[in-house]
N, C-alpha and C positions, 0 to 999 in steps of 0.2 A: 165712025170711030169705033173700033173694036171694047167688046167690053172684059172684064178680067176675067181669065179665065183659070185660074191659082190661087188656093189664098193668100194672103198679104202673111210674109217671113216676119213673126215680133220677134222682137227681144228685149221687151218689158219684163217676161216673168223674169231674165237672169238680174234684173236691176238693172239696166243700160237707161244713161239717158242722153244718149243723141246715137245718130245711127246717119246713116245716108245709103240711099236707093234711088231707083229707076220710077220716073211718073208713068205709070202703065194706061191711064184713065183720069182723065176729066169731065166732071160733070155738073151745067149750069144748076141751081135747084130751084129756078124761077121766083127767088123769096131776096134774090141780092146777095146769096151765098152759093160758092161751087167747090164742091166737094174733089179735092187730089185720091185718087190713092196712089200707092208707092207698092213697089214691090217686097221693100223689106223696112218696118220703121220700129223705133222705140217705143211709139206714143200709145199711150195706153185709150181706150175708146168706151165708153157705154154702151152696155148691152142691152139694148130693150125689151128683151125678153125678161130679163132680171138685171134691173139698172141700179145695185146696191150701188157700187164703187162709181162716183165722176171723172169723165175722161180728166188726162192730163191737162194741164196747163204749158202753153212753149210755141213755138215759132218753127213756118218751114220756110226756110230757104232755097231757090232758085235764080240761078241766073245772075246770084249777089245782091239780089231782091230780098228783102225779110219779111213774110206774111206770118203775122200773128194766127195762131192757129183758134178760132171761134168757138170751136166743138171738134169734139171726133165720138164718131156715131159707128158702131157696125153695119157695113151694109154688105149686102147677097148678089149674087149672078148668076141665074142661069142660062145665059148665052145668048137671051133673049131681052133681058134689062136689068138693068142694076134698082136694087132696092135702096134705098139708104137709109136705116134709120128703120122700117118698115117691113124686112121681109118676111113674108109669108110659111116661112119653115124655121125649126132651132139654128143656133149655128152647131156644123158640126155633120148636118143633114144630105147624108150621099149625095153626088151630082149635081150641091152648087159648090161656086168658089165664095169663102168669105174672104171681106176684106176691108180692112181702115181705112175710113172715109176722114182726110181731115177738110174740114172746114171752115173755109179763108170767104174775106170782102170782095177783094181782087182778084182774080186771076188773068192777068193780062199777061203775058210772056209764058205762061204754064203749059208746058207743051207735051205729051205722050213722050219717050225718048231724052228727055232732060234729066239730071242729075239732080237730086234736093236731097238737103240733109234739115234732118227735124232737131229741136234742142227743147229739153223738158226742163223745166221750172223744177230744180231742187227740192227746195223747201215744200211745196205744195204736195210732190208725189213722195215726198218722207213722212208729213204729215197721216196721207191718208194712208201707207201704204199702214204706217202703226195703226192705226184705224181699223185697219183689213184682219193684221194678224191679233189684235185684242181682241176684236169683234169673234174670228173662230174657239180663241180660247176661253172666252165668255160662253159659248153655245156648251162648250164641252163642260165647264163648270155649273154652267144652268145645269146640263142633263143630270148630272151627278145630285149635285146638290137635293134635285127635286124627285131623286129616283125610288125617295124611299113612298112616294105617294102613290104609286102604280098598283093596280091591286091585280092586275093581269101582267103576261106575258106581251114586250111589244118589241117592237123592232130594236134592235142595237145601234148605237153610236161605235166609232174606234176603239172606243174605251171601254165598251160591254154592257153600258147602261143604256137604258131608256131614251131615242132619243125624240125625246120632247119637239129640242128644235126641229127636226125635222118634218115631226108631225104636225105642228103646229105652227107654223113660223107663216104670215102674211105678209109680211116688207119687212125687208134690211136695208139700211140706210148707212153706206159707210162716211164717217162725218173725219175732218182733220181732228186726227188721236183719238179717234173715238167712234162710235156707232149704236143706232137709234134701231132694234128690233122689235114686234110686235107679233103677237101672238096671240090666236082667238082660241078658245075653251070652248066648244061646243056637244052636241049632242055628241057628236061623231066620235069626240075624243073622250069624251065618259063611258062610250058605251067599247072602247077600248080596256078600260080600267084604269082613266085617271081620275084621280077626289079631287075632282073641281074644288068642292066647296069646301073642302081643311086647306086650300092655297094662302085665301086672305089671312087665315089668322097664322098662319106660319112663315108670311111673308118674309119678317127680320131674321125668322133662322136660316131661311132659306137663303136670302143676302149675303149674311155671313157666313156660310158652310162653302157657296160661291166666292167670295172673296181670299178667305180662309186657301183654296185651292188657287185661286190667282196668284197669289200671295210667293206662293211654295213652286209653282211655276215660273215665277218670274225669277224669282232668288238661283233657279239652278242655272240659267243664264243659256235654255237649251237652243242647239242650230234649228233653223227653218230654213226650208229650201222648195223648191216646185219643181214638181216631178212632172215632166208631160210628154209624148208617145211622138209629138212631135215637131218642128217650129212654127209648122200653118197657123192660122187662127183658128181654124175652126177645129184643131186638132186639141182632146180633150190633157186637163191642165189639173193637178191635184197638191194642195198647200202639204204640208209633211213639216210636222214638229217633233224633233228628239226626246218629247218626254222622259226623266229618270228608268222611269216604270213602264216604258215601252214607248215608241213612235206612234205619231197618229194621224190620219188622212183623211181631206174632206177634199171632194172635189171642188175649183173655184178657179175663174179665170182673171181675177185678180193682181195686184201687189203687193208685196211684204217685204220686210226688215228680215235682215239674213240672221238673225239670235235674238235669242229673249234679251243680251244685253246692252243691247240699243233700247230696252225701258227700265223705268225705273218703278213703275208698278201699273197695277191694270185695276181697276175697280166698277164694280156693277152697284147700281141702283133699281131696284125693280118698283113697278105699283100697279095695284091693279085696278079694272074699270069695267064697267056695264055696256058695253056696247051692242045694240039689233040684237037682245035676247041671250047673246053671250059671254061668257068672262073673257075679259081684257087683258092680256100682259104685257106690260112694255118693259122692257130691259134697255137700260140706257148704258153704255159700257165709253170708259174714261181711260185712257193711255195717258201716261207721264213717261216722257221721253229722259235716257238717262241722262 
């Protein structure tokens, strides 16, 4: 059986949720589940490399057959085997093809050359996708917020501030409406120029100057859109918010809400903790859908 040699065509970033294409590849995974890919799907997948956002929830159909879809994992080919879930290079990484691996009980009728169209759960992928775009404008308002603590020159966010997130950020977790970030203080990042230690006690201004910025962003009701260079999967993918005060771009392979007026507000929680030596921040970020 031939393995893919193209990445799999989404069209999750434009918000589609169903699609139908061609099964190009089937693959048992020895665990009771066998991975479809298609040559062109909606369904959005987890990135193992950086597995903020959980695949879609939805069903693929073949044959008039309905297979609940398990998971969808990305997985890699270089001509030689498909990875699933596990490959050994980013996606995106010259000279393989990536592609969406969905993950069915069954596959009995699933054949290379067969028609399947996928259908994505509504509700679930609105949920997280609010999730996704709170979670970016959260980072942005983090940076701000906390820009006045730098005592050095450091890298730029979109916005010209510090970006914190960036530098510091250990797992993002996108959660329905909302998302779960964490971020270590260490040696590294002091000996950058951040005051560690004026964070805890300026926690609550810090909250609110955050907030304060959510607040003012959500009210202008600005477009989001995903900008990306091309349909593959592994072709790179960048969120874009019309801020009043200018646009702004993070790269993210992601889903979102086409405006800020699909919320009705975004609010952060932060606190912090001692964790193996270093300071702790967790940024807990809450979407209310409008």
């Amino acid at each position: 059986m031939s393995l893919p040699h193209a990445d799999t065509i989404v069209t999750y970033p434009d918000g589609d949720l169903a699609s139908t294409g061609t099964v190009v590849h089937v693959e048992p995974l020895g665990d009771g589940r066998t991975a479809v890919v298609l040559d062109r799907t909606a369904f959005h997948p987890v990135d193992p490399v950086w597995p903020d956002q959980p695949a879609d929830v939805g069903t693929l159909t073949v044959n008039g057959v309905e297979h609940p879809v398990l998971d969808a994992v990305v997985g890699a080919s270089d001509g030689n085997a498909l990875y699933v879930g596990d490959a050994p290079v980013r996606t995106g990484t010259d000279g393989w093809a990536f592609v969406v691996c969905h993950l069915v009980a069954h596959a009995t009728g699933i054949e290379p050359g067969a028609e399947a169209t996928v259908t994505v759960e509504p509700d679930a992928r609105g949920a997280f996708s609010a999730g996704h775009t709170a979670c970016h404008l959260a980072s942005l308002a983090l940076n701000e917020a906390l820009s006045g603590l730098w005592t050095k020159e450091a890298p730029t966010d979109g916005r010209g501030n510090p970006n914190f997130d960036q530098l510091a950020i250990t797992e993002s977790r996108i959660l329905p409406d909302g998302s779960l970030d964490t971020y270590r203080i260490g040696k590294s990042l002091r000996k950058k120029g951040f005051a560690a230690a004026e964070l805890p006690g300026r926690l609550a201004e810090v909250s609110a100057a955050a907030n304060a910025l959510l607040a003012g962003w959500v009210a202008s009701g600005a477009p989001v859109s995903i900008v990306r260079t091309g349909d593959g999967l592994g072709e790179r993918r960048t969120w874009r918010c019309e801020l009043a005060d200018g646009a702004v771009e993070i790269p993210c392979g992601g889903t979102h809400l086409h405006a800020l007026t699909q919320l009705a507000g975004i609010r952060v929680e932060l606190e912090t903790a001692e964790a193996e030596g270093a300071l702790e921040l967790r940024m807990r970020t809450e979407a209310a859908p409008a």
